[in-house]
C-alpha positions in Angstrom: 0.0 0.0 0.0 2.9 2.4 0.8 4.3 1.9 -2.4 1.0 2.9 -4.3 1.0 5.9 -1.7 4.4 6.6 -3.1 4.0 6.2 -6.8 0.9 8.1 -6.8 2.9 11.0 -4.9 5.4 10.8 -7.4 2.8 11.1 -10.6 1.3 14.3 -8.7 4.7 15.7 -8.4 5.8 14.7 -12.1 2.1 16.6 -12.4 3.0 19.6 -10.6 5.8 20.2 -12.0 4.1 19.6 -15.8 1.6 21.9 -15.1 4.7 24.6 -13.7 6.4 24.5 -16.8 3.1 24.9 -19.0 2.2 27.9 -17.1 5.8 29.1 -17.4 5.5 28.9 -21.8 1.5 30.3 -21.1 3.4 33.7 -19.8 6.2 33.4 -22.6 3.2 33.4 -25.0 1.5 36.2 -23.5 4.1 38.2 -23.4 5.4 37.5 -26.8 1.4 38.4 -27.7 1.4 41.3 -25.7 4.7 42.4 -27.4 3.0 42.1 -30.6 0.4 44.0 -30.1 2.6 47.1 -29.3 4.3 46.8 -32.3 1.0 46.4 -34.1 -0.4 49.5 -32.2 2.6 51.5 -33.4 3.0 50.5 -37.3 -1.3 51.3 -37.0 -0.1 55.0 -35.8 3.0 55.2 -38.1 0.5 54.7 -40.8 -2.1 56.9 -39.4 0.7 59.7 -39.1 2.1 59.3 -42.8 -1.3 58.9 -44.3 -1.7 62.3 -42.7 1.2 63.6 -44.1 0.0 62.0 -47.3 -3.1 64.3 -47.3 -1.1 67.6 -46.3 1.5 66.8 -49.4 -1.7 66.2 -51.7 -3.2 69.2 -50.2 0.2 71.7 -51.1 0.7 70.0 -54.8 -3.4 70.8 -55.4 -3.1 74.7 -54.1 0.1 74.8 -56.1 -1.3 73.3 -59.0 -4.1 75.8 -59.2 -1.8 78.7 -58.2 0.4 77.7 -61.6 -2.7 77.6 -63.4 -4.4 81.2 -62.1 -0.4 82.2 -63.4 -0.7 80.5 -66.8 -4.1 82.2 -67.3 -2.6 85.5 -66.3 0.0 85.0 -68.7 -2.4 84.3 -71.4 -4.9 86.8 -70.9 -1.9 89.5 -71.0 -0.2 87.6 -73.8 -3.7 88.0 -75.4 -3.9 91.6 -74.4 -1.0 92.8 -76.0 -1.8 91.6 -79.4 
């Protein structure tokens, strides 16, 4: 009987000590996860900044774009004129 008593304390342990090191790579994981998800978070608000950027840059060209256009009227209509 002592010898089942013993064997069966031995599985638990063997158990225990299972269950330890699962819980151990659990954390690894959710760190590693949780690590992720940062860097996830932060390329999301990289891209959120330059796509900001992005619409400032398309804003300038478009003004700039119609300011060279007011100046190549301007330049025809006195180019026109002086005829």
């Amino acid at each position: 009987m002592s010898v089942m008593v013993t064997r069966a304390f031995i599985a638990m342990r063997q158990a225990i000590v299972a269950m330890r090191s699962i819980d151990f790579r659990f954390e690894q994981l959710y760190r590693k996860v949780d690590q992720l998800n940062n860097y996830i978070e932060e390329i999301f608000h990289d891209q959120n900044d330059f796509n900001e950027q992005q619409e400032v840059t398309w804003e300038k060209i478009k003004n700039e774009r119609s300011f060279l256009k007011d100046v190549e009227r301007e330049f025809i209509h006195c180019a026109v004129g002086d005829e």
